[in-house]
C-alpha positions in Angstrom: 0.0 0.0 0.0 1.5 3.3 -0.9 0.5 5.9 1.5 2.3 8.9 -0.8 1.9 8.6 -4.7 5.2 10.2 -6.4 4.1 11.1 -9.7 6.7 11.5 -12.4 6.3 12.7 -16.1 8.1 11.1 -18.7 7.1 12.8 -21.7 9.1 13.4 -25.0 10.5 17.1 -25.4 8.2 17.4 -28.4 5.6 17.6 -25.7 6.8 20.2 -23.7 3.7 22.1 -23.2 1.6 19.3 -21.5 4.9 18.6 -19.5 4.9 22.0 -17.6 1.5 22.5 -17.4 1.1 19.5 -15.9 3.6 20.2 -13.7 2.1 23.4 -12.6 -1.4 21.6 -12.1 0.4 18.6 -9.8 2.6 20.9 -7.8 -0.8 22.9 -7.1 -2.0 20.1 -5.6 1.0 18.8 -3.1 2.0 16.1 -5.7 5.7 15.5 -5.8 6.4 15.9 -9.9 9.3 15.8 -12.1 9.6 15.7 -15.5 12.2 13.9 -18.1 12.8 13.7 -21.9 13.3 10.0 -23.6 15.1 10.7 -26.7 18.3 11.2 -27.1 18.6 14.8 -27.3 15.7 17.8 -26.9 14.0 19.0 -29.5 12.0 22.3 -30.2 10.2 23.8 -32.9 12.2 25.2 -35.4 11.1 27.4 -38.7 10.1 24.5 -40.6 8.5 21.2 -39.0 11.5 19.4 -40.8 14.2 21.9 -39.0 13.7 21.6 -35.1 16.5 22.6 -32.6 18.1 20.8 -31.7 20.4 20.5 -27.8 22.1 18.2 -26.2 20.7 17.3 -22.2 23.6 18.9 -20.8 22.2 22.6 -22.5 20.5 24.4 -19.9 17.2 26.6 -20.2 18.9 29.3 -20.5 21.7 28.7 -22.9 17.9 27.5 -25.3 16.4 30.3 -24.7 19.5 32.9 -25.7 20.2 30.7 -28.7 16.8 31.0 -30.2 16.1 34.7 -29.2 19.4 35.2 -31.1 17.8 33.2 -34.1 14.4 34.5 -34.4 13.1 36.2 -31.4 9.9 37.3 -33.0 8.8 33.9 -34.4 10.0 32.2 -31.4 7.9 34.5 -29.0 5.0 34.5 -31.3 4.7 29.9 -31.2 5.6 30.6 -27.3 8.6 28.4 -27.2 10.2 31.9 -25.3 7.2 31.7 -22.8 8.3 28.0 -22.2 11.9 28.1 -21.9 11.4 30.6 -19.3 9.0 29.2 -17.5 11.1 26.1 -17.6 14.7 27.6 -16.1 12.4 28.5 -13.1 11.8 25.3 -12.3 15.4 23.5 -13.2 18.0 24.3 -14.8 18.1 22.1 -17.5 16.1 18.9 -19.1 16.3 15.7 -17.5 17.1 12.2 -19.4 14.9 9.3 -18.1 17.4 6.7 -18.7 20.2 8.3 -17.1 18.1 8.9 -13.9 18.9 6.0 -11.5 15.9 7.4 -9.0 13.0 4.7 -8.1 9.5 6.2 -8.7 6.0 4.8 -7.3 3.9 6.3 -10.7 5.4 7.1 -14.5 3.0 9.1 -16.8 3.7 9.2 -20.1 1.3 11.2 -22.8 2.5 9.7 -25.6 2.6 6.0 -26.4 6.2 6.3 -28.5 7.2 7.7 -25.1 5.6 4.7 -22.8 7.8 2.0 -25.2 10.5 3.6 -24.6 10.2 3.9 -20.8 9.0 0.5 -20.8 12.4 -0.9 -22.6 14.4 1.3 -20.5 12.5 0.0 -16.7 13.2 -4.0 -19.0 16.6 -3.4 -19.7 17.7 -2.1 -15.8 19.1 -4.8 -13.5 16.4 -5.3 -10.9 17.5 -5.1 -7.3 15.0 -4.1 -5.1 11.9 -5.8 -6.9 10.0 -2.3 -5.8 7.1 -2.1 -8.0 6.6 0.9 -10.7 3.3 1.6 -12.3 3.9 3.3 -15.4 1.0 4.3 -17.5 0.2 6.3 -20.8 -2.7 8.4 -21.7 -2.1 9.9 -24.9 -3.1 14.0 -24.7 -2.2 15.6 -28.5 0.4 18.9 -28.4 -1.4 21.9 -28.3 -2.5 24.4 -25.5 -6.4 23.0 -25.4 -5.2 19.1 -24.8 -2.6 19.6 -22.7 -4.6 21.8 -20.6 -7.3 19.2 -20.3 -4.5 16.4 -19.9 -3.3 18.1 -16.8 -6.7 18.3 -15.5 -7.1 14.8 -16.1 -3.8 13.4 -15.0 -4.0 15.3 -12.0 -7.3 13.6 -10.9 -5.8 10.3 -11.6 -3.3 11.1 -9.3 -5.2 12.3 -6.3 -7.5 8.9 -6.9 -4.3 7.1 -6.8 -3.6 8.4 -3.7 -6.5 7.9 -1.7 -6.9 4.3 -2.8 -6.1 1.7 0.0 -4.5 -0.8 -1.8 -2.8 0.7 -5.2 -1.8 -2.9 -6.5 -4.8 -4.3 -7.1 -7.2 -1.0 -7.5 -5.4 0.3 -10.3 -6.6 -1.8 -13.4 -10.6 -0.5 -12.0 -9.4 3.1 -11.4 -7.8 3.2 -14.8 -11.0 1.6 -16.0 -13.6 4.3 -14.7 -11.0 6.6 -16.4 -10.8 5.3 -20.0 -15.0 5.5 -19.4 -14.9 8.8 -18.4 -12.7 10.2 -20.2 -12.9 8.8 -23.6 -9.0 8.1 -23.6 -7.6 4.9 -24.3 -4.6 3.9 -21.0 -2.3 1.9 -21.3 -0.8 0.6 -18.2 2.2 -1.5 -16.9 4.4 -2.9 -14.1 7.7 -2.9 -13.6 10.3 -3.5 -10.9 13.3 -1.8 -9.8 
């Protein structure tokens, strides 16, 4: 029985916008939230959908946000990838990679399913030593404003259900159900051991 749900985020960097506001939403609410990249380096919009940014995890917020007001200042205010980055350097000072964190989580939320596989072959691939169980689960919330602010909403509620079950192992596939009902979202939804 887990008496405190540590929620994580795990979302790809294309996502960015669900990430923090679902982070704001959480933190709001006393949930203990982080959030990670999976791929192997971040990515933001660019000029051209074929042209993204590209930045290496060890680039901080900052260093982003200087580099792209130096490239296009205008467009890059106007799509609010400014907005973001500075948003985002107030919370940490750079992205996070999921695989390089060696931390043990109770809950992994993923908004994307690309994202969930490769959380899930990440969790698969790790030695286990402590056989401390990790729920990881996807709900897939699309990339603009309206979604992710609904996502957050949604994700948020999960959690605070989460934590006021009584027994989290064998409430979860019934909680998750009365979601996918309510919400019209398809979860997906797996185990994994540390």
């Amino acid at each position: 029985m887990f008496k405190q749900v540590t929620t994580n985020k795990c979302i790809s960097l294309s996502n960015k916008t669900h990430q923090k506001l679902s982070e704001w939403r959480e933190s709001k609410r006393g949930f203990d939230v982080r959030s990670f990249g999976t791929g192997s380096h971040v990515k933001l919009p660019g000029p051209a959908p074929d042209k993204p940014n590209v930045y290496d995890f060890k680039t901080t917020y900052e260093q982003m946000y200087n580099d792209l007001v130096r490239k296009d200042k205008e467009l890059y205010t106007q799509n609010g990838i400014l907005h973001m980055l500075d948003r985002n350097k107030r919370i940490k000072s750079r992205p996070e990679r999921f695989q390089s964190c060696k931390e043990q989580f109770d809950l992994v939320i993923t908004c994307e399913e690309r994202v969930y596989d490769q959380v899930l072959e990440d969790l698969s691939s790790r030695e286990q030593e402590t056989f401390t169980p990790v729920h990881v689960i996807n709900v897939d919330i699309q990339d603009n404003h309206e979604e992710a602010t609904l996502g957050a909403f949604l994700i948020c509620e999960l959690c605070q259900c989460i934590q006021h079950t009584d027994d989290m192992e064998n409430e979860m596939d019934e909680l998750l159900q009365e979601f996918e009902d309510k919400s019209n979202r398809p979860f997906l939804h797996t185990v994994c051991f540390y």
